[in-house]
N, C-alpha and C positions, 0 to 999 in steps of 0.2 A: 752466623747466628749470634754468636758473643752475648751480652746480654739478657734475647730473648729467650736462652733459655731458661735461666734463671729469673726471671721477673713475671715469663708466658701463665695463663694457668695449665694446670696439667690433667692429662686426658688418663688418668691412670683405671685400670682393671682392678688395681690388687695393690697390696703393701701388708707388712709386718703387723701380724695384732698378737696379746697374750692370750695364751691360752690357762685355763683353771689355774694351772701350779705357778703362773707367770711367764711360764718358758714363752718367746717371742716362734711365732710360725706364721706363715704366708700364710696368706687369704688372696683369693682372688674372685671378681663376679664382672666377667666378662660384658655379661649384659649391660649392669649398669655401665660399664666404661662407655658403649658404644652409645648406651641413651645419654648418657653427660658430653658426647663427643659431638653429635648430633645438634644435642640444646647448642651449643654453642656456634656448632656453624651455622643454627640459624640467626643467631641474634649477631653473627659478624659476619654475612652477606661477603661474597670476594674473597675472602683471604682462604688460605688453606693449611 
């Protein structure tokens, strides 16, 4: 992989956001991951 992993886009669900007081806490929306996973494998045909 070397590289591609850092430079890939990324298919992420979820990541760190603040909440009210600032304190950092997960989020995650499954859904969109797989609609953004989706878009993508249709606009690059073959790869996986």
């Amino acid at each position: 992989m070397g590289l591609r992993v850092f430079l890939s886009p990324t298919y992420r669900a979820g990541g760190m956001v603040l909440d009210e007081l600032g304190k950092p806490v997960p989020y995650f929306d499954e859904d969109r991951g797989f609609q953004d996973l989706d878009t993508m494998k249709a606009q690059y045909p073959g790869r996986s």
